[in-house]
C-alpha positions, -999 to +999 in steps of 0.1 A: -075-146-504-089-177-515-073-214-496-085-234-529-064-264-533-062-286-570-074-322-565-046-331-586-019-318-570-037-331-535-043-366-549-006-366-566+009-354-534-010-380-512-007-408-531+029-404-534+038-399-496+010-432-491+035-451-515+065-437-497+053-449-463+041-481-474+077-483-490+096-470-450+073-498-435+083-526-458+115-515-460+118-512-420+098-548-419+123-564-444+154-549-423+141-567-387+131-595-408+171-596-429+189-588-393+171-622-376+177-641-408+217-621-412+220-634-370+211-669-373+235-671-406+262-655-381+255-680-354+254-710-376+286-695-390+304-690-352+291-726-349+304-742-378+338-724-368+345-734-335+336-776-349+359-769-380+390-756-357+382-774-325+394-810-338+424-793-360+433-776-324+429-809-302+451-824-328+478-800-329+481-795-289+482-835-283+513-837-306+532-808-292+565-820-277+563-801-245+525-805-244+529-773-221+527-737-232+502-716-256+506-714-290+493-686-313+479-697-346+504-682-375+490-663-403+496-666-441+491-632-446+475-598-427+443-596-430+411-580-409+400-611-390+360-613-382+359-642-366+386-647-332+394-674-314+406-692-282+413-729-269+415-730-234+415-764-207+389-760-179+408-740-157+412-715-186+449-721-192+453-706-230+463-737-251+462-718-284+447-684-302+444-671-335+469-644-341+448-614-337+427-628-306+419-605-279+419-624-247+405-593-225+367-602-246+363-635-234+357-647-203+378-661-173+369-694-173+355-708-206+319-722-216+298-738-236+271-725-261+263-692-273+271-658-249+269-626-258+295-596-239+290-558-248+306-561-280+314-595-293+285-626-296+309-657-283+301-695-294+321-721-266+325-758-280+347-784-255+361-818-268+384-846-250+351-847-217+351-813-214+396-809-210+397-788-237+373-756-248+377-731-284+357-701-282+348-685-311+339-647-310+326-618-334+320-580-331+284-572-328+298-540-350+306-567-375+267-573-371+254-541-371+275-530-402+262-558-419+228-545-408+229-515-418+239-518-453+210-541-458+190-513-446+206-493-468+206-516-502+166-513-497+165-474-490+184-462-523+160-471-543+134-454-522+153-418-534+148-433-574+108-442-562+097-407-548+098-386-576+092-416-599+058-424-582+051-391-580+053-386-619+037-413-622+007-408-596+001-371-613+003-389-648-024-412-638-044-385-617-043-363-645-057-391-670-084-400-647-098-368-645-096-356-683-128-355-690-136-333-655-110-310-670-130-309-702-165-309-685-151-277-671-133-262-697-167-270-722-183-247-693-159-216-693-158-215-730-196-203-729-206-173-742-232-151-714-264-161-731-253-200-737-273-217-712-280-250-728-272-287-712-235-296-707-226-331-722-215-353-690-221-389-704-188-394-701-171-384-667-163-405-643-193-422-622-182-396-591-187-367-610-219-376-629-240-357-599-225-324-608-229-328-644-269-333-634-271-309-610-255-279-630-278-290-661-303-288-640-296-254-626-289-243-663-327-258-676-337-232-644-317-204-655-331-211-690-368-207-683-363-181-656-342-158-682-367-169-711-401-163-689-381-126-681-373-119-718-405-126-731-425-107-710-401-073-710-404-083-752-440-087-755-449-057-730-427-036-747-440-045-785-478-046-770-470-012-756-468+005-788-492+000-813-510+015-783-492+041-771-488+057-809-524+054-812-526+075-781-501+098-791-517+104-820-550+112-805-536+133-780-518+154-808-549+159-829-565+166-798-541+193-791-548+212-823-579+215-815-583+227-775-582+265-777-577+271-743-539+275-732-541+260-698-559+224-717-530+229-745-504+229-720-519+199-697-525+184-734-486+187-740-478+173-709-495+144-716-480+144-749-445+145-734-457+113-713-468+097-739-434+105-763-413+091-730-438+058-726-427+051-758-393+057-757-388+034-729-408+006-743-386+009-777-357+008-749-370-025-734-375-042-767-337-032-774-329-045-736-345-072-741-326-084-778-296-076-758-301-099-736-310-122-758-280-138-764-279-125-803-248-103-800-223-125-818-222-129-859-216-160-881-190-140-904-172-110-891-183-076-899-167-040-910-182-019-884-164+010-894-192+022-919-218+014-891-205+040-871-201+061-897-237+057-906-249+065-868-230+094-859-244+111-894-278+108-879-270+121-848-255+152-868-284+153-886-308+163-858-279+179-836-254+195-856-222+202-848-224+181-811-202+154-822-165+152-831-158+115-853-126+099-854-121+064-874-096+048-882-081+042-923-084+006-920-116-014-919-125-030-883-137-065-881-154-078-856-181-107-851-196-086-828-233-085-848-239-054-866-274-046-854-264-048-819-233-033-825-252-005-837-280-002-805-249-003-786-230+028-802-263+045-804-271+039-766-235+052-755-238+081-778-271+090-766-260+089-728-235+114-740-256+141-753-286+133-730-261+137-693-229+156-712-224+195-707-247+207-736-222+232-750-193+206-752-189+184-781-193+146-777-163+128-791-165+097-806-136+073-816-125+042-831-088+035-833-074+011-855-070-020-834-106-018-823-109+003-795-142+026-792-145+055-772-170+081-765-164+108-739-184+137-729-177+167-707-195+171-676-198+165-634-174+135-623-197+110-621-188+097-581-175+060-576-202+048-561-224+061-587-203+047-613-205+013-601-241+011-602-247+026-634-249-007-654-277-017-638-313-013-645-333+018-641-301+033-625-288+069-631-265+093-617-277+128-601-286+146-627-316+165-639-315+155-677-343+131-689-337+092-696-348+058-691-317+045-673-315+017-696-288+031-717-260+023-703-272-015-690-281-022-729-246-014-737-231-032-709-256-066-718-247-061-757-209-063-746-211-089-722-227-109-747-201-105-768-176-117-744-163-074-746-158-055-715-171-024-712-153+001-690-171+035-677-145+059-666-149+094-647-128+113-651-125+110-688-090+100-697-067+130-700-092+152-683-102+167-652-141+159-656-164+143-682-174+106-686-160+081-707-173+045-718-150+023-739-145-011-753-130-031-778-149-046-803-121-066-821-125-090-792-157-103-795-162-141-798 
């Protein structure tokens, strides 16, 4: 299995959690930086207490009757009280507290300036040289509440921002790379034989190398395929004109030996000869094949074409093939030449390796499926696999090129077809079966 991961997705998903931990820092910054700011305010605040009530306090003990005794501030009404106070003289005598003052968080004796206790911050102001002190204190909680829903206010939007960048990250990602998408897809959509340079002008300047390089590497496929082509084409068609010549020599030379042993070495070299040529007419058809000519402007009926071979085949082997068409026409733009070496290739495979008493059948169903299947050996796996290739044949003892089946295997795969080579046949117990669709070409 494969660990290939999309560039997308990877850019997408690390651009997003970059953005999400730049956001956790700032937010965490702004939070140390809103708590300093959110204690100073506090302390300004304990401040400005204690100098508003301290003078209001001096007052209001210096015009008590008794001048003796503490005195607890009255409320107007219940309320949650933040802020708590005491005034105290210097030996920490209470003078006066606010009605919901806590004596245990202060101190015994009181001071001056700001103090801080486990849980309150305390702010100490005296008046009257130094005879009477307020204290003002607040709950860190207080604090920390007010802390943390600061924090909060800036994380919320954080759960709004994820999926938001990440949308918008992909979105962006995804423009960017477009035209790599459709330098790619402009390369999948080639046919096999389509080898010519890939426009790349314009992709992005980091992927401009690739475009080069696999141009590059298709100009060398090009020429190597071309320089391979031409020379199977040209040795096959120079091969001929030759080898009739030759066959027709040896032919007039046979009618004319009288001895029986030269006749038969004659023959011999006659049956040479008549193979010679049959497997230079089987490059030339290799090498069309290959060619890259196996796909049509307009589509074709190719129902008549088969019609047309298998007569032929009748014609010099009666009775060995069993035709089934179909009662529709089938259209393909799978080239009707090639279309036609092809049929004739896997029809000649037949008869040439199928049992010789056993008809070959030979079908095309109405949605475009061929088939031709033989009886015979089952043709092993291993075998099987290696019969598309060149000059490759299974054990037998029956005479052939072994180009056969690797023309119609390069006819198909030019036509974007698949051709599948089955033993057993389907439905059988032996036999060989080759068989494609030829509606699909493109």
């Amino acid at each position: 299995m494969t660990n290939r991961a999309s560039l997308q997705k990877n850019l997408a998903i690390g651009l997003t959690l970059g953005v999400t931990l730049l956001w956790l820092f700032g937010v965490a910054a702004s939070g140390l930086v809103a708590q300093h700011e959110m204690n100073e305010v506090f302390d300004s605040a304990l401040e400005e207490t204690a100098q508003r009530i301290l003078p209001l306090a001096v007052t209001d003990i210096l015009n008590r009757e008794t001048g003796t005794g503490s005195q607890r501030a009255p409320a107007l009404k219940d309320h949650d009280e933040y802020l708590t106070y005491l005034v105290r003289d210097r030996q920490g005598n209470l003078l006066l507290q606010s009605h919901d003052a806590d004596s245990r968080v202060f101190g015994t004796l009181p001071g001056e300036g700001f103090s801080n206790t486990s849980t309150h911050r305390i702010y100490g102001a005296s008046a009257v040289s130094d005879t009477i002190y307020i204290e003002v204190a607040e709950p860190l909680a207080h604090r920390r509440e007010a802390a943390l829903e600061a924090g909060l206010a800036l994380l919320l939007p954080l759960m709004l921002l994820i999926p938001v960048s990440l949308l918008g990250v992909w979105w962006i990602v995804r423009l960017s790379l477009r035209k790599v998408v459709e330098f790619q897809q402009s390369i999948e959509s080639r046919g096999a034989g389509d080898l010519s340079p890939v426009a790349g002008d314009r992709l992005p300047k980091e992927f401009e190398p690739i475009a080069v390089a696999v141009n590059r590497l298709l100009e060398r496929l090009h020429r190597a395929l071309e320089a391979e082509r031409s020379f199977t084409a040209n040795s096959a068609h120079e091969l001929r004109t030759p080898l009739a010549t030759a066959l027709a020599k040896v032919q007039r030379l046979k009618t004319q030996v009288q001895s029986h042993q030269l006749k038969n070495n004659v023959a011999e070299i006659e049956e040479a000869l008549r193979s010679l040529s049959m497997l230079s007419g089987k490059l030339l058809e290799l090498a069309k094949a290959e060619g890259g000519g196996a796909i049509a402007e307009n589509q074709h009926n190719l129902v008549p074409i088969l019609e047309m071979i298998v007569s032929d085949f009748e014609g010099q082997m009666p009775g060995r093939i069993i035709l089934d068409l179909p009662g529709n026409e089938v259209n393909s733009l799978l080239d009707p030449d090639a279309f036609a070496i092809l049929v004739r290739n896997l029809i000649e495979n037949a008869l040439r390796h199928g049992a010789h008493k056993q008809p070959v059948e030979v079908s095309m169903a109405s949605d475009g499926t061929l088939r031709v299947c033989n009886d015979g050996n089952i043709v092993p796996p291993e075998q099987l696999a290696l019969l598309r290739n060149r000059f490759a044949r299974s054990k037998t003892d029956a005479a052939g090129s072994g180009l056969g089946l690797a023309i119609a295997d390069a006819i198909a795969t030019g036509a974007g077809l698949i051709l599948y080579l089955r033993s057993p046949a389907t439905g059988r117990q032996d036999g060989f079966e080759a068989e494609l669709n030829v509606a699909g070409a493109r």
